[in-house]
DRENZA-664885 format. One record per residue (C-alpha): residue number from 1; x, y, z. Coordinates in Angstrom, 2 decimals. Layout:
BEGIN
<rec><k>NUM</k><x>X</x><y>Y</y><z>Z</z></rec>
...
//
This chain:
BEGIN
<rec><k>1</k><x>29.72</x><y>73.58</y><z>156.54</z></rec>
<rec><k>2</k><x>28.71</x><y>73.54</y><z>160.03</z></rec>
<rec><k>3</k><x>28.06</x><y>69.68</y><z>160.10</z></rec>
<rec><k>4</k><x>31.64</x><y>69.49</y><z>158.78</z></rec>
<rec><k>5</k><x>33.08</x><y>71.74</y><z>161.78</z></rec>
<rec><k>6</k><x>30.83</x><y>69.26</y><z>164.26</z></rec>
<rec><k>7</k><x>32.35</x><y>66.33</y><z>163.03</z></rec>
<rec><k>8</k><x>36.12</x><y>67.39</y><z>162.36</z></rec>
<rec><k>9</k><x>37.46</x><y>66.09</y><z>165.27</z></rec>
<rec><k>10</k><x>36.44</x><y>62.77</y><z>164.20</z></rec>
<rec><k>11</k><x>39.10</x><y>63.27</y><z>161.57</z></rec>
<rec><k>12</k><x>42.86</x><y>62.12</y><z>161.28</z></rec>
<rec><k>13</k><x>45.37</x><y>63.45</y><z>158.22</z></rec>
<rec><k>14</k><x>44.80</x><y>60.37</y><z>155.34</z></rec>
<rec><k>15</k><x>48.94</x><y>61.45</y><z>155.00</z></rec>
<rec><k>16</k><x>50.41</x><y>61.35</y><z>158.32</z></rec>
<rec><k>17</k><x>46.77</x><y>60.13</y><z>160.52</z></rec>
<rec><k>18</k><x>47.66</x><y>63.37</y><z>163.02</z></rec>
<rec><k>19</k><x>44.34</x><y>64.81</y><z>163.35</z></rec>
<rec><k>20</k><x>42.62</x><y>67.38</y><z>161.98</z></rec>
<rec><k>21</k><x>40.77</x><y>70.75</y><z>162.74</z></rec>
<rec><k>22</k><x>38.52</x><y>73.16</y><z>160.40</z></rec>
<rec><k>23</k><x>40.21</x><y>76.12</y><z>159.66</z></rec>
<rec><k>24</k><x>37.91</x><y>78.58</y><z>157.70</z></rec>
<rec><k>25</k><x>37.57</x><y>76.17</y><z>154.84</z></rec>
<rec><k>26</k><x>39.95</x><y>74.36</y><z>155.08</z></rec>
<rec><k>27</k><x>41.51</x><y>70.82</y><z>157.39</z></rec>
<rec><k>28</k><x>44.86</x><y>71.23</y><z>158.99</z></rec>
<rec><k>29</k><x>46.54</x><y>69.10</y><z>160.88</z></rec>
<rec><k>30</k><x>49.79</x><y>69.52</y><z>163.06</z></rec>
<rec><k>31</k><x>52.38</x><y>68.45</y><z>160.20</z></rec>
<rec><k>32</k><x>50.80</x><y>71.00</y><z>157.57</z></rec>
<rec><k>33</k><x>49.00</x><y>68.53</y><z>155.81</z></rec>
<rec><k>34</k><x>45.99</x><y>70.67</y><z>154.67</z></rec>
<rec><k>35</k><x>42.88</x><y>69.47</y><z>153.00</z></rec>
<rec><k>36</k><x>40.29</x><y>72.48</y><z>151.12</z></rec>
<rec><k>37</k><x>36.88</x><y>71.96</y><z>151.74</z></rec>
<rec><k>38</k><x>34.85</x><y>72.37</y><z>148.14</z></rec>
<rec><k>39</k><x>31.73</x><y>74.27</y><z>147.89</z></rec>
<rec><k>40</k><x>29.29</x><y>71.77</y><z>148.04</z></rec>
<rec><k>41</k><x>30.56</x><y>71.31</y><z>151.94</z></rec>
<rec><k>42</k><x>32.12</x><y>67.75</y><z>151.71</z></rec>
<rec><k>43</k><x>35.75</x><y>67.34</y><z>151.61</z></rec>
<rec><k>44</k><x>38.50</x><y>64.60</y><z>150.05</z></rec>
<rec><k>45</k><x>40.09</x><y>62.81</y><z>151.96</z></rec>
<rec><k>46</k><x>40.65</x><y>60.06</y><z>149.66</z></rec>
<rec><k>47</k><x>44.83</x><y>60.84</y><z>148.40</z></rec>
<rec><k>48</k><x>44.31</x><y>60.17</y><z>144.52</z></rec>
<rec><k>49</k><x>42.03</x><y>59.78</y><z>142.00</z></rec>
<rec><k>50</k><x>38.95</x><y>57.50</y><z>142.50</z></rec>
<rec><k>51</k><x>38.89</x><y>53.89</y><z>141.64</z></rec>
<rec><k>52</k><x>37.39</x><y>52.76</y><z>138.02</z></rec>
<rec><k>53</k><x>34.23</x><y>51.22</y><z>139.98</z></rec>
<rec><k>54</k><x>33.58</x><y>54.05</y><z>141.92</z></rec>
<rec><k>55</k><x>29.50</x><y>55.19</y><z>141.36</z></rec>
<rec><k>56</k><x>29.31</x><y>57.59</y><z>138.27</z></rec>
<rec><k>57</k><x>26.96</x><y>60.98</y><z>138.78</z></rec>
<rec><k>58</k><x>24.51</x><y>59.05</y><z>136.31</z></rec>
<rec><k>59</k><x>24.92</x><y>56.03</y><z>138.71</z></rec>
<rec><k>60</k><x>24.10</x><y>58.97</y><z>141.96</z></rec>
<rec><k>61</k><x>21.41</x><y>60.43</y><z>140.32</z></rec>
<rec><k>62</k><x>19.42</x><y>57.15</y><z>139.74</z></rec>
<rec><k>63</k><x>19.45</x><y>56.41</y><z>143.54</z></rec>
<rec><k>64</k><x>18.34</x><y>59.73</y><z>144.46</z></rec>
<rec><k>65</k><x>15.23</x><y>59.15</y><z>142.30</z></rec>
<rec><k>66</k><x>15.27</x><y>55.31</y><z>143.46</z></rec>
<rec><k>67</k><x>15.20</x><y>56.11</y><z>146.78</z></rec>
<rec><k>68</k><x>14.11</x><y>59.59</y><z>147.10</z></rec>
<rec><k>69</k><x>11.02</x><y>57.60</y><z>145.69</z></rec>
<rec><k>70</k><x>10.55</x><y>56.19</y><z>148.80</z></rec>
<rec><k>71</k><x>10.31</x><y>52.48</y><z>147.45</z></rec>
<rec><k>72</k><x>13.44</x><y>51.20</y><z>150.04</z></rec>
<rec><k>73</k><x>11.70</x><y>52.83</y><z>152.75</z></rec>
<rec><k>74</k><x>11.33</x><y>49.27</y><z>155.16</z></rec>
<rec><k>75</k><x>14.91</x><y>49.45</y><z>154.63</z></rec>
<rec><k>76</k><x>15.56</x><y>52.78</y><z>155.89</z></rec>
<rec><k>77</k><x>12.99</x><y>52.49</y><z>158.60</z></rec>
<rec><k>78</k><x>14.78</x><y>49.09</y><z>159.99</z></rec>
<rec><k>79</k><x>18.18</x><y>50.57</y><z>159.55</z></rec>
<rec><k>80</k><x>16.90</x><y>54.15</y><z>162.12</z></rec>
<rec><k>81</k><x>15.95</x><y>51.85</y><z>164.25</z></rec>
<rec><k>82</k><x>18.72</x><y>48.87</y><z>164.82</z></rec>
<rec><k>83</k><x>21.21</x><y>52.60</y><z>165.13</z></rec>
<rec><k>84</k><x>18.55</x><y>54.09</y><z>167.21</z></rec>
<rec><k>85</k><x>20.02</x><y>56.01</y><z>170.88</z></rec>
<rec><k>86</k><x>23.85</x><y>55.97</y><z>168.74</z></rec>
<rec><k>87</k><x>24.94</x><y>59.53</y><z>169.05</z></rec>
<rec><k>88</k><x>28.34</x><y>59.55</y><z>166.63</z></rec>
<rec><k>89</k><x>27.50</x><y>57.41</y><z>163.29</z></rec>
<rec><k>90</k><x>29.51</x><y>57.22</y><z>160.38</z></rec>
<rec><k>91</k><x>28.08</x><y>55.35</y><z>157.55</z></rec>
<rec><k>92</k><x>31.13</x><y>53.65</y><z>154.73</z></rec>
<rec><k>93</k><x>29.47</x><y>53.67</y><z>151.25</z></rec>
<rec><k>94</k><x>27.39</x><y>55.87</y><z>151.90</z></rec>
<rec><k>95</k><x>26.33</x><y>56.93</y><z>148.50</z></rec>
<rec><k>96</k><x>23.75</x><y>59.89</y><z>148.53</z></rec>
<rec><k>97</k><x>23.82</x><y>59.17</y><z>152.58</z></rec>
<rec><k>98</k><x>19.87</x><y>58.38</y><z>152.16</z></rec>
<rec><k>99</k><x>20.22</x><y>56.16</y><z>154.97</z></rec>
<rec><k>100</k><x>21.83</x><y>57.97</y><z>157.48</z></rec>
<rec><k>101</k><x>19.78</x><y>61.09</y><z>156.62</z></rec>
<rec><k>102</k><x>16.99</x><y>59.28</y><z>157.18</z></rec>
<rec><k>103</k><x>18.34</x><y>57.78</y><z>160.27</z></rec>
<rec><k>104</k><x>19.00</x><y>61.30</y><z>161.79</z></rec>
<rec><k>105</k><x>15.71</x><y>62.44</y><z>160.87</z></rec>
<rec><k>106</k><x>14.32</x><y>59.48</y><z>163.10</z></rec>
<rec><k>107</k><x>12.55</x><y>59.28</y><z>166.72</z></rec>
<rec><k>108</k><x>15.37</x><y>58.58</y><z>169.24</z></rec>
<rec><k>109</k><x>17.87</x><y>59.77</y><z>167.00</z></rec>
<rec><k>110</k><x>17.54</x><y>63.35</y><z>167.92</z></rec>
<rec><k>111</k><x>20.79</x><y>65.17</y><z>168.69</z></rec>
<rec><k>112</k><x>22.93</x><y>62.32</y><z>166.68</z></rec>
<rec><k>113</k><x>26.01</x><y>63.36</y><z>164.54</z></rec>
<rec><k>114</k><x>26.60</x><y>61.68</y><z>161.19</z></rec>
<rec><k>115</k><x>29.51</x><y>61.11</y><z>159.11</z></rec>
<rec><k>116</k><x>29.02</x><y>60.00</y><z>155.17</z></rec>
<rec><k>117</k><x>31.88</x><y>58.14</y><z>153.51</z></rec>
<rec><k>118</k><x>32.42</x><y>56.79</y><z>150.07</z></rec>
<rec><k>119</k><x>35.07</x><y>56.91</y><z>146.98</z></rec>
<rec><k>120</k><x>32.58</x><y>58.62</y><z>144.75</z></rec>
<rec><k>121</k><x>32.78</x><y>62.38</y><z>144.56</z></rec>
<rec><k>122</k><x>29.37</x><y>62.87</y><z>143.04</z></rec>
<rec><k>123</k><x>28.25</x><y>60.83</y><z>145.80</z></rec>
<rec><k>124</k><x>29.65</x><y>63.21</y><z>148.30</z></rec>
<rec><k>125</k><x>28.87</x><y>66.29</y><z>146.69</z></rec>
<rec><k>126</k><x>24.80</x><y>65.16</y><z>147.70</z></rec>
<rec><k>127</k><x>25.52</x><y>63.71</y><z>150.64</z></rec>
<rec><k>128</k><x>27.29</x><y>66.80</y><z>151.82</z></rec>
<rec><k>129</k><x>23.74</x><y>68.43</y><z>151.70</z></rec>
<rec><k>130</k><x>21.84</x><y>65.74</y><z>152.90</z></rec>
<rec><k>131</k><x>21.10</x><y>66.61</y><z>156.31</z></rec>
<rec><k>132</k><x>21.80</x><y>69.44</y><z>158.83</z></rec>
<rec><k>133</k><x>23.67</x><y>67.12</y><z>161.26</z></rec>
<rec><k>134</k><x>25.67</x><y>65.23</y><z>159.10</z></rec>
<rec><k>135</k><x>28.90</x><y>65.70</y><z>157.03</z></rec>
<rec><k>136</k><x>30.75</x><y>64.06</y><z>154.17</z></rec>
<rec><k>137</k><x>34.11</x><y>62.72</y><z>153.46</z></rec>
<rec><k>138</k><x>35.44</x><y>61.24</y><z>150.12</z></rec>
<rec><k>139</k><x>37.54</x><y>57.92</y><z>151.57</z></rec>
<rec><k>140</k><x>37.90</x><y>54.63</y><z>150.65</z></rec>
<rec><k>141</k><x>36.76</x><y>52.05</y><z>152.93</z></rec>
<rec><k>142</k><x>39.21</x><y>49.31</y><z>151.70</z></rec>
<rec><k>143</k><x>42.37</x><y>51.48</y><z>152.07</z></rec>
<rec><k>144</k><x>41.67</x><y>53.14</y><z>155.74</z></rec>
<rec><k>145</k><x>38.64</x><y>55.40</y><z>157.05</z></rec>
<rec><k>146</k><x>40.33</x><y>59.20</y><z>157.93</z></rec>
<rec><k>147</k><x>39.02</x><y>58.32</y><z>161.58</z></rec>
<rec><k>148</k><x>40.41</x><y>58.66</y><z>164.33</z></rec>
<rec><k>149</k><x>40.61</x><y>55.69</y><z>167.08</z></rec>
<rec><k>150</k><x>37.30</x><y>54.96</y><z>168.98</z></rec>
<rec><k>151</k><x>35.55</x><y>58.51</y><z>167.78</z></rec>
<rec><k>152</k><x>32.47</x><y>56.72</y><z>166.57</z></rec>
<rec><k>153</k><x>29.49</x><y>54.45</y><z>168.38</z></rec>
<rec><k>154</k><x>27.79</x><y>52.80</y><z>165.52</z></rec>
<rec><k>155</k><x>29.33</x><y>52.13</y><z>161.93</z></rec>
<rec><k>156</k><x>26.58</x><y>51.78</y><z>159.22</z></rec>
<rec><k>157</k><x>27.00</x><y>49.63</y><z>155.90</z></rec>
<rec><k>158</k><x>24.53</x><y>49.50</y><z>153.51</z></rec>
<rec><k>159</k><x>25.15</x><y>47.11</y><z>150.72</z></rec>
<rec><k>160</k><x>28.75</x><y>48.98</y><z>150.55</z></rec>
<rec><k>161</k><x>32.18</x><y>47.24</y><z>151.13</z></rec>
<rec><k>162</k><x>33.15</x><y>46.28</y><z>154.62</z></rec>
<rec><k>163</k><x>36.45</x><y>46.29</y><z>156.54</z></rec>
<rec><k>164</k><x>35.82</x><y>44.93</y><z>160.20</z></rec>
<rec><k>165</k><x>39.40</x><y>45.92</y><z>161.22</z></rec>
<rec><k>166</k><x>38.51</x><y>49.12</y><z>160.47</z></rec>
<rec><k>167</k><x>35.34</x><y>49.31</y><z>161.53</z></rec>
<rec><k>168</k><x>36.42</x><y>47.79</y><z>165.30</z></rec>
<rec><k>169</k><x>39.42</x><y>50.74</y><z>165.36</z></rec>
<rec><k>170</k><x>37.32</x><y>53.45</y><z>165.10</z></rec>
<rec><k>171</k><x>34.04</x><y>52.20</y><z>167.18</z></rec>
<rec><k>172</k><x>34.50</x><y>52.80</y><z>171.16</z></rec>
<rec><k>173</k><x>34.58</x><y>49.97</y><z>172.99</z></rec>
<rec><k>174</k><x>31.15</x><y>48.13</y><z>172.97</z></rec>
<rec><k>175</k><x>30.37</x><y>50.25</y><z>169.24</z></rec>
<rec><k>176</k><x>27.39</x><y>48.62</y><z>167.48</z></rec>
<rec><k>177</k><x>27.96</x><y>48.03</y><z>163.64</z></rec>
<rec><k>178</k><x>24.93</x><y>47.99</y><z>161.61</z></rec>
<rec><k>179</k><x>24.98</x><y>46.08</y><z>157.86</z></rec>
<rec><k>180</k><x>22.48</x><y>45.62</y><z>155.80</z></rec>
<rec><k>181</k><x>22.71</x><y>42.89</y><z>152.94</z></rec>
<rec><k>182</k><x>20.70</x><y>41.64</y><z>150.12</z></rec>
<rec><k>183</k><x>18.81</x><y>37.94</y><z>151.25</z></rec>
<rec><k>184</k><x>18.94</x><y>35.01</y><z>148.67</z></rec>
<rec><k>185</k><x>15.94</x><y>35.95</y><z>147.03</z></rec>
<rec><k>186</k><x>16.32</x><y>39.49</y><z>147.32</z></rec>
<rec><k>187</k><x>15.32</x><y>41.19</y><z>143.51</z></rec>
<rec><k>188</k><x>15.25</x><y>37.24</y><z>142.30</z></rec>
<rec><k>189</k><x>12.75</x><y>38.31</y><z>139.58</z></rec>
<rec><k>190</k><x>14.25</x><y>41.05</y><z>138.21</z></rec>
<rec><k>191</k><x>17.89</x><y>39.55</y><z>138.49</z></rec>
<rec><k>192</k><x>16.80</x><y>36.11</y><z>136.53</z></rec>
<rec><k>193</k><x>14.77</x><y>38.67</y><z>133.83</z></rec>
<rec><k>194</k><x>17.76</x><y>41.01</y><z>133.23</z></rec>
<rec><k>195</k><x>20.76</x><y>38.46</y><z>134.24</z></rec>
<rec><k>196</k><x>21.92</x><y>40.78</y><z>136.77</z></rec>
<rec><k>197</k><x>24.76</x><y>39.68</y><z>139.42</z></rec>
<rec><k>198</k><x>24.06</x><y>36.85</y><z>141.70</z></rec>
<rec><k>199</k><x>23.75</x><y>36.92</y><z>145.66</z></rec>
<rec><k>200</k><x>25.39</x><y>34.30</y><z>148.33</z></rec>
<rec><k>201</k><x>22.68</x><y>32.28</y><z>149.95</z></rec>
<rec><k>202</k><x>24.77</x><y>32.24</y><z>153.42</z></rec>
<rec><k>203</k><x>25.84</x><y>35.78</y><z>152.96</z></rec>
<rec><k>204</k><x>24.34</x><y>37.35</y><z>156.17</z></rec>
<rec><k>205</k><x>24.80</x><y>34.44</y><z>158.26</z></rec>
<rec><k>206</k><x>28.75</x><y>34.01</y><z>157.43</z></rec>
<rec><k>207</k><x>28.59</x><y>38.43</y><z>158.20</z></rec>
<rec><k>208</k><x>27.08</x><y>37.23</y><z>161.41</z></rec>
<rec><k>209</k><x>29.83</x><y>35.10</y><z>162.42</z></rec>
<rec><k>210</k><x>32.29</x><y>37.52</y><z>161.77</z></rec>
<rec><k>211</k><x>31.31</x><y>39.71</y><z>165.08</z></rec>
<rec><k>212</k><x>31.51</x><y>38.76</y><z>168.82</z></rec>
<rec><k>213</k><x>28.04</x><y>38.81</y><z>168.94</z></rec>
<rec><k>214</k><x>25.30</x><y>39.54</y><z>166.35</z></rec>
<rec><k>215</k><x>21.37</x><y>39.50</y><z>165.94</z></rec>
<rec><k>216</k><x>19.80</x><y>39.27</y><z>162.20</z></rec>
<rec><k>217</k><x>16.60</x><y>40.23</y><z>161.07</z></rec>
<rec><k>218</k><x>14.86</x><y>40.16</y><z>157.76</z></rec>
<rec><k>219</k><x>12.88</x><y>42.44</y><z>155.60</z></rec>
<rec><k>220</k><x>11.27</x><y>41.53</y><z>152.93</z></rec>
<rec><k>221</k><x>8.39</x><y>43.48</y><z>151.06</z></rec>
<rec><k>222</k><x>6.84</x><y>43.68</y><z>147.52</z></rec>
<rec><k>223</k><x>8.07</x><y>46.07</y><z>145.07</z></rec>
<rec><k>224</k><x>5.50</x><y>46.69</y><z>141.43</z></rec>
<rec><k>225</k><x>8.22</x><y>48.67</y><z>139.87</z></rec>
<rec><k>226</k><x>7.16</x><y>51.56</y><z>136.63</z></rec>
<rec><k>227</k><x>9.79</x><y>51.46</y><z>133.79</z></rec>
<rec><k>228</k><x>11.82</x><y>54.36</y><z>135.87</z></rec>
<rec><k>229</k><x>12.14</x><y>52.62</y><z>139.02</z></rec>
<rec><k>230</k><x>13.81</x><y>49.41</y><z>137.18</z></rec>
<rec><k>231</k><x>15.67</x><y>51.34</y><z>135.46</z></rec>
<rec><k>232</k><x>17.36</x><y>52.98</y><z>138.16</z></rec>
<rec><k>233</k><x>17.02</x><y>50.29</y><z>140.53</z></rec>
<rec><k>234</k><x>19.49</x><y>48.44</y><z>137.80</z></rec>
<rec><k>235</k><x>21.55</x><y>51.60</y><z>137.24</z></rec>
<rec><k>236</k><x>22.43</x><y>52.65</y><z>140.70</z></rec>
<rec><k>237</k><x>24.41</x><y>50.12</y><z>141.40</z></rec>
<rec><k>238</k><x>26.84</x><y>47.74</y><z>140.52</z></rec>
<rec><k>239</k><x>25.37</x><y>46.62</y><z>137.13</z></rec>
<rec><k>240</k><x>25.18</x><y>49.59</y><z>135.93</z></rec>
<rec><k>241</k><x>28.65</x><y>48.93</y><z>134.77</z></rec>
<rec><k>242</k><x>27.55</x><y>45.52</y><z>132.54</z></rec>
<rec><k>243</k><x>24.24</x><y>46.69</y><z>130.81</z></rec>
<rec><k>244</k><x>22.93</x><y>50.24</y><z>129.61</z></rec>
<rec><k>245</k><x>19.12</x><y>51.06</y><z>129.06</z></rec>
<rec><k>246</k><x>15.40</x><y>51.04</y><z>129.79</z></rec>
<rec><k>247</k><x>14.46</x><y>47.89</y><z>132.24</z></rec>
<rec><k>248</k><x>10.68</x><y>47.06</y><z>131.65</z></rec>
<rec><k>249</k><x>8.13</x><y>47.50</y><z>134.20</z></rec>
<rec><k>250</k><x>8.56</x><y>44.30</y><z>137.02</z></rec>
<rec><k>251</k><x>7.08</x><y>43.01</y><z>140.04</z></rec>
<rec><k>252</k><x>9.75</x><y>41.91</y><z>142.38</z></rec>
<rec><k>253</k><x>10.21</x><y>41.53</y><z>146.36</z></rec>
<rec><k>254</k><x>13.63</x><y>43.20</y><z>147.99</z></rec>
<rec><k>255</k><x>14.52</x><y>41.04</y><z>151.08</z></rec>
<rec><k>256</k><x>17.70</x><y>42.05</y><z>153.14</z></rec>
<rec><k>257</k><x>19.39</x><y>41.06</y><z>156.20</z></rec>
<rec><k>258</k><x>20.09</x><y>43.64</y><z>158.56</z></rec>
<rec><k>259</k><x>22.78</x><y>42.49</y><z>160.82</z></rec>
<rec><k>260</k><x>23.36</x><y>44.80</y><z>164.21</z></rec>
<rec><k>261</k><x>26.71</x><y>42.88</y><z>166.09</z></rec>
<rec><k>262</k><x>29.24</x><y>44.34</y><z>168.12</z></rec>
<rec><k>263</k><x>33.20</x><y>43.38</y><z>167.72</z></rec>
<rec><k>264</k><x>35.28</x><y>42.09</y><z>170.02</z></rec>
//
């Protein structure tokens, strides 16, 4: 609750886009609009009901094992550091909000406010509780973040949906935006073993062009997955909606693109 009452004034109404302020449990803003704030600590924001593809709590609680596990943890590591000295993150997508968590929890990161947003409610619900500095908001990236203009310096996107126009409105000027994107050969093995969904080769690069200026790096590392971790590696995301079931044991390599760029 008290990472919630940090980060309120971040917010604007998802009705009229007045903004907001905590009252007991409870976002107001000037027209009325109110907004109750549910036990777990996270609050929606979203308007109506969530999409079709929004993550399931079976989808949730496979990456919180996943990656509670520790086995992304290059990911997380480069991720704390391209948002390092940022003191007013939100992340879109956020699922659990492992990242940001773990981004908070980071050297040079002490002191840093985050905000969690995605259209999942069970995704909320644990990244409400995720950390003692950060908050979370049930939104939907696509249709408009509940942000006010320039209230945030870094956006973070994690293989999550992006909206530049969104992300440049609420970033203060010179805001660094930090994605993160699976490479080419990122999971190849696993993908061409279980005919999971295919990656862009020129994914990151055509990201990179997007912004008014942008570095890349890669990380790639080995991953000798037990039955579990397939299995939820598969079942936390996307695919979980197109296949159901145990994934065998599988040695595989993750390799992202982190993109850090800055919008005009």
């Amino acid at each position: 609750m008290s990472a919630l009452g940090v980060v309120a004034d971040w917010l604007r109404c998802p009705v009229c886009a007045g903004p907001l302020a905590l009252d007991d449990r409870t976002l107001r803003c000037p027209d009325r609009h109110s907004f109750d704030v549910a036990r777990q600590g996270y609050v929606n924001l979203l308007g109506h009901a969530a999409p079709r593809n929004a993550d399931t709590a079976e989808m949730v609680a496979a990456r919180a094992r996943f990656l509670d596990a520790g086995w992304y943890a290059p990911i997380a590591e480069a991720v704390a550091d391209a948002i390092a000295g940022c003191r007013a993150i939100v992340e879109v997508g956020a699922g659990t909000g492992h990242y940001l968590a773990s981004a908070l929890s980071a050297g040079g990161n002490e002191g840093a406010l985050g905000l969690a947003t995605d259209v999942s409610v069970p995704a909320c619900r644990r990244a409400a509780r995720a950390h003692p500095r950060m908050a979370a908001v049930v939104a939907d990236t696509w249709a408009g973040l509940p942000l006010l203009d320039s209230c945030v310096d870094a956006v973070l996107c994690v293989f999550a949906p992006r909206n530049l126009d969104e992300f440049r409105r609420v970033l203060v000027p010179g805001g660094r935006v930090v994605v993160v994107v699976p490479g080419p050969e990122h999971l190849a093995e696993l993908r061409a073993a279980q005919g999971l969904l295919e990656i862009e080769d020129d994914k990151a690069e055509r990201l990179a062009d997007s912004f008014g200026e942008a570095t890349l790096r890669a990380v790639g590392f080995p991953l000798d997955l037990d039955e579990r971790a397939a299995t939820d590696l598969v079942g936390m995301g996307p695919n979980a909606f197109h296949r159901s079931g145990p994934v065998p044991a599988t040695r595989t390599r993750a390799e992202v693109r982190v993109v850090v760029g800055r919008l005009d």
